[in-house]
C-alpha positions as CSV (number, residue, x, y, z in Angstrom):
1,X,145.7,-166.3,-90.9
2,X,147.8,-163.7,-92.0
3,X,145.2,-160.8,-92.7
4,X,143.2,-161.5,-89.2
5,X,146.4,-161.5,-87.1
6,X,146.9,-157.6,-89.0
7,X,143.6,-156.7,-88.4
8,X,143.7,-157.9,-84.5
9,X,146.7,-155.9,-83.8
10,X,144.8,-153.0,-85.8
11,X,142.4,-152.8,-83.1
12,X,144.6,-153.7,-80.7
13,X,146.7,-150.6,-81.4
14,X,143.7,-148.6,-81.5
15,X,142.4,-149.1,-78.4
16,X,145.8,-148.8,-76.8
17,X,145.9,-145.1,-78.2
18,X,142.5,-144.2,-77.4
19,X,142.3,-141.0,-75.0
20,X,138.0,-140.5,-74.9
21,X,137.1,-143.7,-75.8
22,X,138.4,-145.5,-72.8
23,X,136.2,-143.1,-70.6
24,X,133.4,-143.3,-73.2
25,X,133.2,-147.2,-73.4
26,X,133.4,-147.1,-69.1
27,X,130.0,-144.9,-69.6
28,X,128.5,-147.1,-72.1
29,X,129.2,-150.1,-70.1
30,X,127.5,-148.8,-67.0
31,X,124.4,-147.7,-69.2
32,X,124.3,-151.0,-70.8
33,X,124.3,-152.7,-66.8
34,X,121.8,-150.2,-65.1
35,X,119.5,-151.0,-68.2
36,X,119.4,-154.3,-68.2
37,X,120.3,-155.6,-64.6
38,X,118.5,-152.9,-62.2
39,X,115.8,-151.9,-64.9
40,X,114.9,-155.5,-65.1
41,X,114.0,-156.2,-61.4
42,X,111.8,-153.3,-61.3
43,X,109.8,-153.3,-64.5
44,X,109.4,-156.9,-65.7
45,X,107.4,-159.4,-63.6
46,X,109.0,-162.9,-63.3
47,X,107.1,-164.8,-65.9
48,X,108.1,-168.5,-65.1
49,X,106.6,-169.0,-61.9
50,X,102.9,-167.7,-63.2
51,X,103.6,-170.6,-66.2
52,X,104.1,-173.3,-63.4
53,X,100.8,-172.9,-61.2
């Protein structure tokens, strides 16, 4: 319990000192949402109700 109490405050402490990376995981997030949430509703097809006719 020990060891993964050390290594959560590693990380912790890391991210509380991070200067980039906060702006650099905002980017990565809104990549990550405009490729699977708008993308989505333009280039796949709703498969389920073609199944159900």
């Amino acid at each position: 319990m020990n060891l993964l109490r050390r290594i959560f405050y590693f990380y912790l402490d890391g991210f509380r000192q991070m200067t980039w990376g906060r702006q650099l995981w905002i980017i990565i997030l809104i990549k990550l949402f405009v490729m699977f949430a708008i993308l989505r509703l333009f280039f796949f097809q709703p498969v389920a109700p073609t199944i159900a006719q």
